[in-house]
MIROTOR-401375 format. One record per atom (N, C-alpha, C): residue number from 0; atom name; x, y, z. Coordinates in steps of 0.001 Angstrom, whole numbers, always signed. Atoms other than C-alpha are relative to their C-alpha. Example, Ala and Ser with C-alpha at 12.3 -4.5 7.8 and 13.67 -1.06 7.14 Angstrom:
<recs>
> 0/N/+890/-1190/+0
> 0/CA/+12300/-4500/+7800
> 0/C/+900/+1200/+0
> 1/N/-820/-1190/-60
> 1/CA/+13670/-1060/+7140
> 1/C/-770/+1090/+730
</recs>
This chain:
<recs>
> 0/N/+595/-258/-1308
> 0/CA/+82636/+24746/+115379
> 0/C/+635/+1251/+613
> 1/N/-792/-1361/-522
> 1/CA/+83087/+28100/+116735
> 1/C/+485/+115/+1801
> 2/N/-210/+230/-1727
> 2/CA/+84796/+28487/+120577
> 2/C/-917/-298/+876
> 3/N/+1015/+43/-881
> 3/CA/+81794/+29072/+122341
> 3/C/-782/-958/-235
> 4/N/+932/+1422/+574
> 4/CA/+80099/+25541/+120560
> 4/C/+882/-698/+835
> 5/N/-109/+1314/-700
> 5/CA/+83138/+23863/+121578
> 5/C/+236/+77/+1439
> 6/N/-994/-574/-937
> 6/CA/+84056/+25565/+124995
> 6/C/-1893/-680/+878
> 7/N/+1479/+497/-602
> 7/CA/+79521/+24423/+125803
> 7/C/+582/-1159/-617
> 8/N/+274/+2038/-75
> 8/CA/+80004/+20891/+124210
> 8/C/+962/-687/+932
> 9/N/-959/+43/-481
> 9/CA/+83144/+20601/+125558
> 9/C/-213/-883/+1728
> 10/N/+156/-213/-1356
> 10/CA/+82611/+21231/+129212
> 10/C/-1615/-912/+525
> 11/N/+982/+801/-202
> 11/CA/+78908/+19283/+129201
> 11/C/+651/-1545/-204
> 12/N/-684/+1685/-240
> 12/CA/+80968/+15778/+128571
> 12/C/+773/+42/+733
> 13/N/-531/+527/-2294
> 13/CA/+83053/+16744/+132075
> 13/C/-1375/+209/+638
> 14/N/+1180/-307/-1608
> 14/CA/+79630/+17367/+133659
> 14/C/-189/+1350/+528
> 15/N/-493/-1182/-761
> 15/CA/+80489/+20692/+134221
> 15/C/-527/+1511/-1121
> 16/N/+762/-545/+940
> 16/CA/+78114/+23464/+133786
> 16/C/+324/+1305/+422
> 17/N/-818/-1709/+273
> 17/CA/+79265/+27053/+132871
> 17/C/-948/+918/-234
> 18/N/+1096/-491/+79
> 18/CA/+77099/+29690/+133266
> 18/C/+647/+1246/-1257
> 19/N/-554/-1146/+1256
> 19/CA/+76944/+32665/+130174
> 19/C/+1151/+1034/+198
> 20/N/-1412/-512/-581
> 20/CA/+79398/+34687/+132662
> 20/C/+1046/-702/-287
> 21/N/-1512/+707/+393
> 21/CA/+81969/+32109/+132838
> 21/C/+174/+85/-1273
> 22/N/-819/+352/+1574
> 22/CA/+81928/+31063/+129324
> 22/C/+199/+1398/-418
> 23/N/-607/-830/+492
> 23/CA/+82415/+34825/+128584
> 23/C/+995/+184/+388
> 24/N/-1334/-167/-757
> 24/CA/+85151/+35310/+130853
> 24/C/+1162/-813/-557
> 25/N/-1558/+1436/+715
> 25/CA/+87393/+32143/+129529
> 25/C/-67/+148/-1270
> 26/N/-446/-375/+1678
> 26/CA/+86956/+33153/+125819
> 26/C/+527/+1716/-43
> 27/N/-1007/-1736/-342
> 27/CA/+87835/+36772/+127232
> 27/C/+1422/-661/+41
> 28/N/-1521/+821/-194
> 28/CA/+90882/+35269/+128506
> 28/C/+676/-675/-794
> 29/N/-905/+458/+1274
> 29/CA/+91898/+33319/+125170
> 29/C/+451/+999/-520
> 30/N/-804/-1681/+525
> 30/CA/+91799/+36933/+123611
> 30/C/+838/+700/+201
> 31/N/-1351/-401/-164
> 31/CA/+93917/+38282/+125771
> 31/C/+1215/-805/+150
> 32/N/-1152/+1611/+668
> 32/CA/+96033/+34771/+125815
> 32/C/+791/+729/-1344
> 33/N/-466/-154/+1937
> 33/CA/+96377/+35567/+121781
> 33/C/+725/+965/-181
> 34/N/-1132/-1128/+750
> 34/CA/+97410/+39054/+121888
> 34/C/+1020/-72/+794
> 35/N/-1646/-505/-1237
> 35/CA/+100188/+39312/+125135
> 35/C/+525/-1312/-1316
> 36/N/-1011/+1537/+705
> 36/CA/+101462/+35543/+123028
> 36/C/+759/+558/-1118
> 37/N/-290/-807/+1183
> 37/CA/+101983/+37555/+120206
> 37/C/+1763/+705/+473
> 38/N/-1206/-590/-536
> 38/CA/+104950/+39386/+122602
> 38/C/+296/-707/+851
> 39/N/-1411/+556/-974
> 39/CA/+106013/+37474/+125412
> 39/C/+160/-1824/-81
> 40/N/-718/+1153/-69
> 40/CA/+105861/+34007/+124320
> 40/C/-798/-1090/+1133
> 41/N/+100/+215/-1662
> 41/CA/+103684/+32862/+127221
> 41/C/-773/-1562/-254
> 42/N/+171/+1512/+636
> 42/CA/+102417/+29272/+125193
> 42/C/-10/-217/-1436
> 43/N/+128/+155/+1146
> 43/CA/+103024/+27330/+122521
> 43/C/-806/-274/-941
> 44/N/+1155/+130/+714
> 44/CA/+99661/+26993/+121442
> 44/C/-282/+1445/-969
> 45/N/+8/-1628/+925
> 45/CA/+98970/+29908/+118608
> 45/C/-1360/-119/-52
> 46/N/+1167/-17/+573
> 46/CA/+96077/+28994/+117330
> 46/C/-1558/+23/+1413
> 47/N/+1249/-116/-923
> 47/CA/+92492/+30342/+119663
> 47/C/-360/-1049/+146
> 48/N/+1159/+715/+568
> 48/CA/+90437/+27797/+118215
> 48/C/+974/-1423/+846
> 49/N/-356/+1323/+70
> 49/CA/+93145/+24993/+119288
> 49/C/+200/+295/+2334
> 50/N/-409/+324/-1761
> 50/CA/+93362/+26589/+123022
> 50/C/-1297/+18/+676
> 51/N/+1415/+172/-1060
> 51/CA/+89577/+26075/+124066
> 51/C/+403/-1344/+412
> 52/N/-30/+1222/-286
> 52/CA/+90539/+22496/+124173
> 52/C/+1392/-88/+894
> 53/N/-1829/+533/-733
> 53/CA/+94791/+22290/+125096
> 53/C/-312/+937/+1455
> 54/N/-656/-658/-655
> 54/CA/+94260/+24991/+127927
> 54/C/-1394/+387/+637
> 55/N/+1730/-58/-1036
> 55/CA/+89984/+25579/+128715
> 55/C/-208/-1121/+595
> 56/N/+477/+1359/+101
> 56/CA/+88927/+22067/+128474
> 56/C/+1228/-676/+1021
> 57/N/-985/+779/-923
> 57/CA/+92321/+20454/+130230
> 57/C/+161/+500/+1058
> 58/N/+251/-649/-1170
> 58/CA/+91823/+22699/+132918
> 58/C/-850/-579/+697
> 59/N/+1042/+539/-225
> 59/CA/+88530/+21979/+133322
> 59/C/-490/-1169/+472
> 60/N/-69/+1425/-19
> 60/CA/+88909/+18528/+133277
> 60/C/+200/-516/+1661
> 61/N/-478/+657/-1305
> 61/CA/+90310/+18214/+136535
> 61/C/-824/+364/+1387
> 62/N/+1391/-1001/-1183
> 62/CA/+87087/+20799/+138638
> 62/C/-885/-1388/+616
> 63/N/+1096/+1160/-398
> 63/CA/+85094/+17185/+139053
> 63/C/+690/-612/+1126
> 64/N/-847/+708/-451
> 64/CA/+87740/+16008/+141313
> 64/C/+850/+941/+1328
> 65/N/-518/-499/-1127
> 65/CA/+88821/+18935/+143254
> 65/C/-760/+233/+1606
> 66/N/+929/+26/-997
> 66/CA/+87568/+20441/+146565
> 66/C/+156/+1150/+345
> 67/N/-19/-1179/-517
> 67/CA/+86437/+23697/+148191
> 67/C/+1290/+569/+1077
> 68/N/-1145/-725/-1187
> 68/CA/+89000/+25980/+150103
> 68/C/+781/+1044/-786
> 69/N/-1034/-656/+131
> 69/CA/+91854/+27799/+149666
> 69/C/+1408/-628/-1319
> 70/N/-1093/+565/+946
> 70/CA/+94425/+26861/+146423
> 70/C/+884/+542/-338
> 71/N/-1377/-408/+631
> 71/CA/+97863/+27438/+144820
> 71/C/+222/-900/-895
> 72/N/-183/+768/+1214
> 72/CA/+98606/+26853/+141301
> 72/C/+1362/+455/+55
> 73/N/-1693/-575/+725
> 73/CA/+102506/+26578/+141113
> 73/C/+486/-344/-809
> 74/N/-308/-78/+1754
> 74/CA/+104195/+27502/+138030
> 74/C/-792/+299/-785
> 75/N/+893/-26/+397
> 75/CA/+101306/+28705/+137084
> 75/C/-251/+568/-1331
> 76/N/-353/-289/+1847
> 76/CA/+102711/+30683/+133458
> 76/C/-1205/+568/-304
> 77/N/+807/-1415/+648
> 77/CA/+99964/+32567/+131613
> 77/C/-1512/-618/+768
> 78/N/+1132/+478/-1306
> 78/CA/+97247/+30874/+134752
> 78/C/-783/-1168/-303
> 79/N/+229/+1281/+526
> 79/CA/+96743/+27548/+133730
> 79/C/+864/-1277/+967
> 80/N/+1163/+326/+20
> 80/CA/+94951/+25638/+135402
> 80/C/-794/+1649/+1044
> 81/N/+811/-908/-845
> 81/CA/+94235/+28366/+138159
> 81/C/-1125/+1393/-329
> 82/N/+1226/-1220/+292
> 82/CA/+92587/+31242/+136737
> 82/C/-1007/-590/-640
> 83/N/+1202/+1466/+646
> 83/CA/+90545/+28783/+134553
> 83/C/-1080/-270/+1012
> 84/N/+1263/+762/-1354
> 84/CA/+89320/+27135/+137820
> 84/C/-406/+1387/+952
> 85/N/+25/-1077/-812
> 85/CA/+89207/+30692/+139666
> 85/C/-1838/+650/-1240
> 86/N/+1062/-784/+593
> 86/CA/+86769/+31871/+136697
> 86/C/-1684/-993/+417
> 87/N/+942/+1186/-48
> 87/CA/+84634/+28593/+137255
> 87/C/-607/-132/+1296
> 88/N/-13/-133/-2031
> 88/CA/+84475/+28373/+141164
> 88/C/+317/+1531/+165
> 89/N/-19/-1231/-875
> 89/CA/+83951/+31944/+142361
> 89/C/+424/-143/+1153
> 90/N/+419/+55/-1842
> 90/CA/+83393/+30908/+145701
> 90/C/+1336/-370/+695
> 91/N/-819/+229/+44
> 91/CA/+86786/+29446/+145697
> 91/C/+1588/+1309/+430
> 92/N/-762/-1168/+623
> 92/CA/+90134/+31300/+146153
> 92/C/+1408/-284/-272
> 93/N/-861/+286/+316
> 93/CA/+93016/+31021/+144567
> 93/C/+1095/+891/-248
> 94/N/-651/-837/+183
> 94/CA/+96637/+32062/+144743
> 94/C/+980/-475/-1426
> 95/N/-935/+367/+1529
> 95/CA/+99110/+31894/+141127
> 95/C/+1345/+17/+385
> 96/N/-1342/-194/-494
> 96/CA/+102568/+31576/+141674
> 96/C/+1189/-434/-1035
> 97/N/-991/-171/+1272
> 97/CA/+105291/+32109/+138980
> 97/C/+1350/+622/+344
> 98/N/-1470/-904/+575
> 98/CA/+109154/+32937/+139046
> 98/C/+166/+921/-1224
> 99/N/-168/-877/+1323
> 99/CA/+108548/+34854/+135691
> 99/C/-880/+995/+0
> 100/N/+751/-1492/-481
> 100/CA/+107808/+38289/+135931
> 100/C/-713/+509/-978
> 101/N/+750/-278/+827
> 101/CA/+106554/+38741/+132338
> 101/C/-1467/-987/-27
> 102/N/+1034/+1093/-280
> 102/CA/+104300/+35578/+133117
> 102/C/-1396/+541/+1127
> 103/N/+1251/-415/-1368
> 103/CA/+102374/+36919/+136255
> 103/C/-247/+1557/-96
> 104/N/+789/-548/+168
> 104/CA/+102003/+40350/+135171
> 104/C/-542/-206/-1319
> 105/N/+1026/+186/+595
> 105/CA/+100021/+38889/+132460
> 105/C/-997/-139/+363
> 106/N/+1136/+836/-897
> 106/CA/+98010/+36803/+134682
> 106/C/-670/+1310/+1014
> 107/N/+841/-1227/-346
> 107/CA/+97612/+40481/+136968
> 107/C/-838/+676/-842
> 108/N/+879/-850/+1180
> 108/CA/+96508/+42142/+133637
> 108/C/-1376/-642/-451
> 109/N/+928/+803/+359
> 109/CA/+94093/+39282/+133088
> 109/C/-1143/-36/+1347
> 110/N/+855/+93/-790
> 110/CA/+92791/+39286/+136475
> 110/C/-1587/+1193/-2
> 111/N/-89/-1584/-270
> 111/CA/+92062/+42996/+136571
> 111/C/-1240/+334/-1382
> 112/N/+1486/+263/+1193
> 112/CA/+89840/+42611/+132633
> 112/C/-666/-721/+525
> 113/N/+1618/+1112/-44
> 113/CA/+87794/+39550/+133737
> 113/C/-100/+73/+1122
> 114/N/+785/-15/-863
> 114/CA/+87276/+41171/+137105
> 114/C/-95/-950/+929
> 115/N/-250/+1137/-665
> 115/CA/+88355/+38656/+139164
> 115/C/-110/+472/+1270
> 116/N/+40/-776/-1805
> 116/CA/+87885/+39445/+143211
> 116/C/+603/-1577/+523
> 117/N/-85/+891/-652
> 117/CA/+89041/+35522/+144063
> 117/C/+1301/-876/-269
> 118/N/-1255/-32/+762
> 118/CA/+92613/+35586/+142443
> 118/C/+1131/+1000/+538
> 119/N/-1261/-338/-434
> 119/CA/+95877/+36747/+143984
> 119/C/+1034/-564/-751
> 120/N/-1525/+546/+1103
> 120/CA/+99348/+36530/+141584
> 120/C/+681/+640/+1027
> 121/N/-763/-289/-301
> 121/CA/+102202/+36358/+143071
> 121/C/+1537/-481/-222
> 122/N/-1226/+690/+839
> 122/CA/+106014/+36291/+141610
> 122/C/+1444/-273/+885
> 123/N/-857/+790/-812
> 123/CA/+108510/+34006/+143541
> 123/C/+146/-1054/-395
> 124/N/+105/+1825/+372
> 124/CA/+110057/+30615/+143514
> 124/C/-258/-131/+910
> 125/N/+745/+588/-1496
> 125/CA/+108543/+28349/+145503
> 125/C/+123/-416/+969
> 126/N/-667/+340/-886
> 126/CA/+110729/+27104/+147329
> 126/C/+396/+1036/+786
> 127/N/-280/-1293/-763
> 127/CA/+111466/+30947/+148772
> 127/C/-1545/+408/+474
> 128/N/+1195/-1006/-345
> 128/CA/+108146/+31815/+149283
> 128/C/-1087/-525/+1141
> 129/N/+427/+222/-1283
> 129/CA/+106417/+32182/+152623
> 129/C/-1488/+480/+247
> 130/N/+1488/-366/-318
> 130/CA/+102392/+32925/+152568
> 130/C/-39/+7/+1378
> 131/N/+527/+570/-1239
> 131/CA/+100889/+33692/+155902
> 131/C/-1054/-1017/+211
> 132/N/+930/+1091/+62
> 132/CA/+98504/+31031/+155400
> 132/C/+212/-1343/-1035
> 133/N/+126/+1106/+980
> 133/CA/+98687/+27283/+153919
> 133/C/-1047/-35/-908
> 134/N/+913/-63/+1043
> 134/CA/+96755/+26109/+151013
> 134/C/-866/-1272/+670
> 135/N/+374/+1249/-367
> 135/CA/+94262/+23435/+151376
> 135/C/+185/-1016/-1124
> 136/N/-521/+686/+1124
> 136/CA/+95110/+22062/+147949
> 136/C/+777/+1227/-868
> 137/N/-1006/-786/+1337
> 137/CA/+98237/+22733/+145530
> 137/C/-398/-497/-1371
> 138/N/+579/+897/+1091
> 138/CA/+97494/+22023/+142093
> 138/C/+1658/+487/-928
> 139/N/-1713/-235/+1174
> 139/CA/+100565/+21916/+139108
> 139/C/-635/-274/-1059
> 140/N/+309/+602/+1538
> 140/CA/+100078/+21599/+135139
> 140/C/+1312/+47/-347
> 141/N/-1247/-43/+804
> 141/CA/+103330/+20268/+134171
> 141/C/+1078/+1079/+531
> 142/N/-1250/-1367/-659
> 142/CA/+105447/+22636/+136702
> 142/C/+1393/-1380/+66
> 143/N/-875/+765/+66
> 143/CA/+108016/+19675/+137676
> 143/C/-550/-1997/-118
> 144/N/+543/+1457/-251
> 144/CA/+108120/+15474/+138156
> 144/C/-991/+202/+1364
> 145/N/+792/+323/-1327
> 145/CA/+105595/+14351/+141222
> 145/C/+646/+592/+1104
> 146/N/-661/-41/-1401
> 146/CA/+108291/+14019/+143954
> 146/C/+589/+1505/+312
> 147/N/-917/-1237/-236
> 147/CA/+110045/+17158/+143291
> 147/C/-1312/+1191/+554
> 148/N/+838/-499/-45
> 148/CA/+106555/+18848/+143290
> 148/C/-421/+380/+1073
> 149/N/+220/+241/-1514
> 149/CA/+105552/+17682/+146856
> 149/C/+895/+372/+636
> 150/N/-1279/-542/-916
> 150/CA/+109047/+18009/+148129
> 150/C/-22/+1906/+81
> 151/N/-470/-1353/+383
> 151/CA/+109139/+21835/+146855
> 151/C/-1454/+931/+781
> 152/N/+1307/-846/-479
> 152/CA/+105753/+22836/+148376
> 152/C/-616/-538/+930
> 153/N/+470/+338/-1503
> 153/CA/+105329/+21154/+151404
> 153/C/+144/+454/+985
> 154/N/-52/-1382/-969
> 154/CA/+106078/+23905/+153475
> 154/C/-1204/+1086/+62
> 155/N/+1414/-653/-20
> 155/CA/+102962/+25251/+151737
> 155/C/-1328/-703/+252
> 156/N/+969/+1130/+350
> 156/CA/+100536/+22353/+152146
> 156/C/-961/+576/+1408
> 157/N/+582/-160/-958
> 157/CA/+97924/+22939/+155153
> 157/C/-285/-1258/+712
> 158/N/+335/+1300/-362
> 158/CA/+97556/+19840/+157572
> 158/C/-470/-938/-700
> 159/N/+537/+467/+674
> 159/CA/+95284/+18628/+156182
> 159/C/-603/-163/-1463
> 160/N/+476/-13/+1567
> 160/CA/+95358/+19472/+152938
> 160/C/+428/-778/-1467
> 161/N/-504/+1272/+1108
> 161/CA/+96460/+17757/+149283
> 161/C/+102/+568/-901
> 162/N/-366/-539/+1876
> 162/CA/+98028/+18087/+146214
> 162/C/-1055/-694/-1120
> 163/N/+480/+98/+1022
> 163/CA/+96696/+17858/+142767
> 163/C/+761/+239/-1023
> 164/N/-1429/-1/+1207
> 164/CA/+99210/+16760/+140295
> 164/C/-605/-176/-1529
> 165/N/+505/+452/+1328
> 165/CA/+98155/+17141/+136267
> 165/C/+1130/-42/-682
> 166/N/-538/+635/+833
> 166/CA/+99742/+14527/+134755
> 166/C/-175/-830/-1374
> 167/N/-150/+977/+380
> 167/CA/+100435/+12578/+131565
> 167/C/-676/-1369/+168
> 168/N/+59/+1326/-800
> 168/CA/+100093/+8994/+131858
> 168/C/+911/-803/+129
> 169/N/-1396/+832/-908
> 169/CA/+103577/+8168/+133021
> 169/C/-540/-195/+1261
> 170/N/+260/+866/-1161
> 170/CA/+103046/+6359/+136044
> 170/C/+1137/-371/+714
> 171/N/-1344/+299/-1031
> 171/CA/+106845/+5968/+137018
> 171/C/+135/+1092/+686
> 172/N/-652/-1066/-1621
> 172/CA/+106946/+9156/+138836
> 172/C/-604/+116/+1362
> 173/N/+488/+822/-1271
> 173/CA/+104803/+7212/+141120
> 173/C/+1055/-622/+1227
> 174/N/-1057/+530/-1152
> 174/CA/+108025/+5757/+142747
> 174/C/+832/+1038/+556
> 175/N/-1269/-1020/-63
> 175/CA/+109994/+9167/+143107
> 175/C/-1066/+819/+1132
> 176/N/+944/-773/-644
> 176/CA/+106963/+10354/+145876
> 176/C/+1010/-591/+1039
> 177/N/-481/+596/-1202
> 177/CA/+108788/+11261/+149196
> 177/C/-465/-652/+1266
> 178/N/+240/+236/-1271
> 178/CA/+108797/+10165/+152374
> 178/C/-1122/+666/+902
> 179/N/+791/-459/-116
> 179/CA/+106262/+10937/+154393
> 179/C/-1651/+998/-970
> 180/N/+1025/-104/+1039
> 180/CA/+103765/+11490/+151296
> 180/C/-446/-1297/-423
> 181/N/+732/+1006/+504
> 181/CA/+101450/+9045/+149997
> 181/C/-1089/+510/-1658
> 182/N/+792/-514/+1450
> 182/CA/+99146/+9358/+146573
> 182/C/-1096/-1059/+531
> 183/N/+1304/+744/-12
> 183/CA/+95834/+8320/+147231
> 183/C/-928/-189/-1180
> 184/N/+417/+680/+684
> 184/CA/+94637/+8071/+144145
> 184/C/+164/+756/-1488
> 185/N/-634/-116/+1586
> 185/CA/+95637/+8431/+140073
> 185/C/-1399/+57/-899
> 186/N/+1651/+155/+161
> 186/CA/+92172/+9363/+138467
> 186/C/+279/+389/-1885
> 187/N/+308/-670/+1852
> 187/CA/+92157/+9320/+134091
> 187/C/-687/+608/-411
> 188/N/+938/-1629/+216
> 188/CA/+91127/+12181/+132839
> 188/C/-86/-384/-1971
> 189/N/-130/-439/+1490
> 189/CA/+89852/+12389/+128884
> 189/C/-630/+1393/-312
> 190/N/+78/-1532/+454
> 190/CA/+89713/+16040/+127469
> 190/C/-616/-182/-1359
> 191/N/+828/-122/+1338
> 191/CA/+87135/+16385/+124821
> 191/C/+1062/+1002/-1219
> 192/N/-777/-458/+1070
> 192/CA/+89188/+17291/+121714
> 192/C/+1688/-339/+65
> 193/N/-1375/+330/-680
> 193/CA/+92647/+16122/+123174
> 193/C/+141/-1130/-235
> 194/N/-501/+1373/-150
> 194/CA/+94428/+12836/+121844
> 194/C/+775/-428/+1364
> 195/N/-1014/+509/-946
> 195/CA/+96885/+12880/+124531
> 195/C/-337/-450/+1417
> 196/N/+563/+783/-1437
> 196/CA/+96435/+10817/+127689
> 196/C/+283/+1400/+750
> 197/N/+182/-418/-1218
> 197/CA/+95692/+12819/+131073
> 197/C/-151/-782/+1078
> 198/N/+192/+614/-1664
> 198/CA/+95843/+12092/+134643
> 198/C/+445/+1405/+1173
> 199/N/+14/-1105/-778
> 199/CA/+95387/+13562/+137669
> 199/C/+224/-674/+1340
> 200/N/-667/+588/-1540
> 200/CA/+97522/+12434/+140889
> 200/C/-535/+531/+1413
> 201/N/+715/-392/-630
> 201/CA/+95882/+13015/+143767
> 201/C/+940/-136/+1260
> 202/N/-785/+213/-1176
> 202/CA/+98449/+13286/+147215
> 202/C/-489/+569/+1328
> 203/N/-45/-875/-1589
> 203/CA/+98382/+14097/+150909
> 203/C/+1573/-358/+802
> 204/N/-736/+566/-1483
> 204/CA/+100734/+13905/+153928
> 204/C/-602/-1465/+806
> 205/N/-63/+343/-886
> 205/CA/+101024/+11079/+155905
> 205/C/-176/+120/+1362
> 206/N/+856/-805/-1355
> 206/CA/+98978/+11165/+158838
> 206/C/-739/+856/+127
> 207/N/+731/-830/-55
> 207/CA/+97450/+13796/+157790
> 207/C/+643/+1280/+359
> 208/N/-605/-1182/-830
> 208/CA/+100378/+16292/+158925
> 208/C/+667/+385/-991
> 209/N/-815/-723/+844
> 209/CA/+102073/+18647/+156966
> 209/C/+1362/+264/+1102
> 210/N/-951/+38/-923
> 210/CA/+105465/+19535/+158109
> 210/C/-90/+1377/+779
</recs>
């Protein structure tokens, strides 16, 4: 099955329909994935053919579930999930956020080929870093545990806004959520071509208030 078979079958068993733009854009983006990987190391996936599924598709997976506004993918490494969901949702806008400086100017170099106008990188930890504006949802792929996640970016959260944790299916870092946070709801995710369990934690503030 060649990318573009499985990157359309793929994405039709989430529901989720990709127009001939997108799907060029996200197999653009494996290409250049393949060659920067080649030098800086930026995932351990090598093989193209094995990242429509570990890194299109598990992205993807989680668009049925999000919500319009303003986002921040932290830790975001060679833009996974965010540029993914940035190529998918135009209308959307999203900021990337990486401590690794070979990491995010990839993700600039990537923006900049697939023409992106709804994508901002920017390289800081997160815990230092001060946007003039909150997000309305944070999203993570595997940046830290739950609690540390929320704790570390709740300075960025917008009142009313909510995280989006992609997890595993450990379920104990359900007890390590702080104070004043709640998880409203733990939603199983299966990734067409992917043995490994998914999930996708779903949080807000308490009350509805950010701090």
């Amino acid at each position: 099955m060649s990318q573009v078979e499985e990157l359309q079958r793929g994405s039709a068993q989430l529901g989720i329909s990709l127009g001939a733009d997108a799907q060029g854009r996200l197999l653009d983006y494996l290409a250049l994935l393949h060659k920067w990987n080649k030098v800086y190391n930026l995932t351990a996936i090598r093989d193209q053919q094995q990242m429509v599924s570990n890194h299109l598709l598990d992205s993807l997976a989680v668009m049925p579930y999000l919500w319009a506004g303003r986002w921040l993918d932290v830790g975001s490494g060679a833009g996974l999930p965010g540029l993914v969901l940035a190529v998918a949702q135009p209308e959307w806008q999203f900021a990337l956020l990486d401590s690794n400086s070979k990491k995010t100017g990839f993700m600039q170099q990537a923006i900049i080929e697939l023409r992106l106008r709804n994508v901002s990188v920017h390289c800081a930890r997160v815990e230092e870093w001060q946007p003039v504006e909150r997000f309305d949802g944070i999203i993570s792929r595997a940046f830290s545990e739950l609690g540390e996640f929320l704790r570390s970016t709740r300075h960025l959260i917008a009142p009313h806004g909510r995280w989006a944790a992609m997890k595993g299916a450990q379920q104990q870092e359900l007890a390590g959520v702080p104070d004043g946070c709640r998880v409203e709801r733990v939603i199983p995710l299966q990734v067409p071509g992917l043995q490994a369990a998914r999930s996708l934690v779903i949080a807000a503030c308490k009350e509805g208030k950010a701090i």
